[in-house]
C-alpha positions as CSV (number, residue, x, y, z in Angstrom):
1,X,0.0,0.0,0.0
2,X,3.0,2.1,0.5
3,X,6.2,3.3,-1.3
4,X,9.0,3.1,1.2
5,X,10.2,6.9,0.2
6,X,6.2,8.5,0.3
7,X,5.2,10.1,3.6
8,X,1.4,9.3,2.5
9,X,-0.4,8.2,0.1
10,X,-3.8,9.6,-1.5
11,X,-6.8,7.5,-3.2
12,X,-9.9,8.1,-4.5
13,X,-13.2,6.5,-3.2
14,X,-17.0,6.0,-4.8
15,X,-19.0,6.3,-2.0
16,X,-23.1,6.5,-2.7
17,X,-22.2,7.7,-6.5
18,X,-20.3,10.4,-4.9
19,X,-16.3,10.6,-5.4
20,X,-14.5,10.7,-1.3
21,X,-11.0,11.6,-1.3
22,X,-8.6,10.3,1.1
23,X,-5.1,10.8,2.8
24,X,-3.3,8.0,4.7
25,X,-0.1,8.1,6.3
26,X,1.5,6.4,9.8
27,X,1.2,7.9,13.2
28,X,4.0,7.8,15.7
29,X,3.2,4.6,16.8
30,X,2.9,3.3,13.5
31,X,-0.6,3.0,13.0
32,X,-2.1,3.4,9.6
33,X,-4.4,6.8,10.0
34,X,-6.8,7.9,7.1
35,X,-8.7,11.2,6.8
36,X,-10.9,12.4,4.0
37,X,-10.1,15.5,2.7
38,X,-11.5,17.9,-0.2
39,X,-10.2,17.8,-3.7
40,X,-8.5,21.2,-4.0
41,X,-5.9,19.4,-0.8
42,X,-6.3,16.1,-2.6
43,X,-5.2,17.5,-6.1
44,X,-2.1,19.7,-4.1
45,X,-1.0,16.2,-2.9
46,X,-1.2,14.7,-5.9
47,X,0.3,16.9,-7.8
48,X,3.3,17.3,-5.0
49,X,3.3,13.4,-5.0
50,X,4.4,14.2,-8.9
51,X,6.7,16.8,-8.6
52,X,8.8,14.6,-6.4
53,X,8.5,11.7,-8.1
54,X,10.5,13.5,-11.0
55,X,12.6,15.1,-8.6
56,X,13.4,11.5,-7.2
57,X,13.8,10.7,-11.4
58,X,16.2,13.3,-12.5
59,X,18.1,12.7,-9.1
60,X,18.5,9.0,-10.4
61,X,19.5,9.9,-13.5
62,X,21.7,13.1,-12.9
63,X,23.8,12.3,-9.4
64,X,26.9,10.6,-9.7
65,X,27.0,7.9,-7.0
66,X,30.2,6.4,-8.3
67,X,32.9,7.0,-4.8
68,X,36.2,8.8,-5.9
69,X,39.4,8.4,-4.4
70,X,41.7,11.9,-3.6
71,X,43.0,10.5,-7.1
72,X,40.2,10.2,-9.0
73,X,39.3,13.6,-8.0
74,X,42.3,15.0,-8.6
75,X,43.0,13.3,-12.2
76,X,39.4,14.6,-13.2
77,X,39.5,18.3,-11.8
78,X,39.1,20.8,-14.1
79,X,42.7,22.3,-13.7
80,X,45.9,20.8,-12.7
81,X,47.2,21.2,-9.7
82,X,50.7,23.3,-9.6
83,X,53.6,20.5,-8.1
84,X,55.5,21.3,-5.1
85,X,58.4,21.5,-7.3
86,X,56.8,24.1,-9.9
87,X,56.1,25.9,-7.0
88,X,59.6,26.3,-5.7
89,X,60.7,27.0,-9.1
90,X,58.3,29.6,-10.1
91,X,59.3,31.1,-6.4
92,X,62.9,31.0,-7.3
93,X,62.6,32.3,-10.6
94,X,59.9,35.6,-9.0
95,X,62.9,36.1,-6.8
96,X,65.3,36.3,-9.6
97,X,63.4,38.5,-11.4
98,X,63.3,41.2,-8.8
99,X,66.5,41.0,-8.0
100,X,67.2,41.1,-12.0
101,X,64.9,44.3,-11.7
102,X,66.3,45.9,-9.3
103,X,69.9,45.4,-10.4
104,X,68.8,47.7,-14.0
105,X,69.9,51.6,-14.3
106,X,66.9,53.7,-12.6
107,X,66.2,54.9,-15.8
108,X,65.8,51.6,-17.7
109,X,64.5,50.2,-14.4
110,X,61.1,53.2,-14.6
111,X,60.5,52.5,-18.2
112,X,60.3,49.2,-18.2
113,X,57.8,49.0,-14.7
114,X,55.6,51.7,-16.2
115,X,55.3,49.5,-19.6
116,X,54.9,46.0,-18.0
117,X,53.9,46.7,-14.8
118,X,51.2,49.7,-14.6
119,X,50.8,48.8,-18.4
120,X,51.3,53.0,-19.8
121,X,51.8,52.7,-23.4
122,X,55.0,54.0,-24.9
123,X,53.9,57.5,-26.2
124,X,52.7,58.2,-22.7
125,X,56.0,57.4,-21.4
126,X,57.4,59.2,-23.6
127,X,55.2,62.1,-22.7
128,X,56.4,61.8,-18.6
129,X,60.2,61.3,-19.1
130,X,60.2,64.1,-21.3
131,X,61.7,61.8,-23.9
132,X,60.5,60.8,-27.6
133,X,58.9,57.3,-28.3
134,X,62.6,56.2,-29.9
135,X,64.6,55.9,-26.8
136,X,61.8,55.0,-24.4
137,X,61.3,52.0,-26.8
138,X,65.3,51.5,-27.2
139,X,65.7,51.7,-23.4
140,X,62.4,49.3,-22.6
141,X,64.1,46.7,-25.3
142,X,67.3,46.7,-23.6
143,X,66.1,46.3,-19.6
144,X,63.8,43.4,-21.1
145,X,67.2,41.8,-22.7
146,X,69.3,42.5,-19.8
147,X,66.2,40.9,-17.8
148,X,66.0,37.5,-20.4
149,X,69.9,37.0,-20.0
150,X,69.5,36.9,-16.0
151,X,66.7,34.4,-16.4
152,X,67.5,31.9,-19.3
153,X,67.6,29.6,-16.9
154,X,63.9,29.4,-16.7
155,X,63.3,30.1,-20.3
């Protein structure tokens, strides 16, 4: 009479030619209790019997159940986890390239931090040192050369 997952269950009675609606469900001490009630909360039921029956359905169908290892989920994420060892390279090679930074002429050094750092564009530059487009560029070229040369071990 009932579905292990339904809290009650709803039928439909002819009683003297007349349709009776009906609710049953389990009291606390598991007795089997029925009430009549009117169509309008006997369709509500119904039709929330319905919805979750194809919530139940697409729950079924849609959930992975399948348990995953640390591995598994690891292997099948979206993005790869960085390695301890990338990590301390990548950390070595930031630190080089501050130092590598810092170690240019001041003049080379603000060029080439207001290019690829605050990301100005050469003109404007150009426009703050006082300088033309030619030697900003020349200067920019030559800090990101000196730059490459201190870190071609990571390149």
């Amino acid at each position: 009479m009932y579905k292990e997952d339904m809290i009650y269950q709803h039928r439909v009675e002819m009683i003297g030619g007349k349709e009776h609606y009906f609710i049953s469900f389990f009291d606390v001490h598991n007795n089997v209790v029925s009430l009549e009630v009117n169509r309008k909360i006997y369709l509500a039921l119904q039709e929330t019997n319905r919805i979750e029956t194809r919530i139940g359905r697409s729950d079924r169908r849609h959930i992975d159940k399948t348990i995953y290892s640390d591995r598994d989920v690891y292997t099948r994420a979206a993005f790869e986890y960085d390695t301890t060892e990338k990590l301390a390279v990548e950390n070595e090679r930031n630190e080089k390239l501050v130092l590598a930074i810092e170690s240019l002429p001041p003049v080379q050094r603000r060029r080439f931090l207001m290019f690829h750092v605050h990301g100005l564009l050469l003109k404007d530059i150009a426009v703050i040192e006082g300088a033309t487009i030619a030697p900003v560029h020349r200067s920019i070229q030559c800090a990101e050369k000196k730059i490459r040369k201190m870190l071609k071990k990571y390149y």
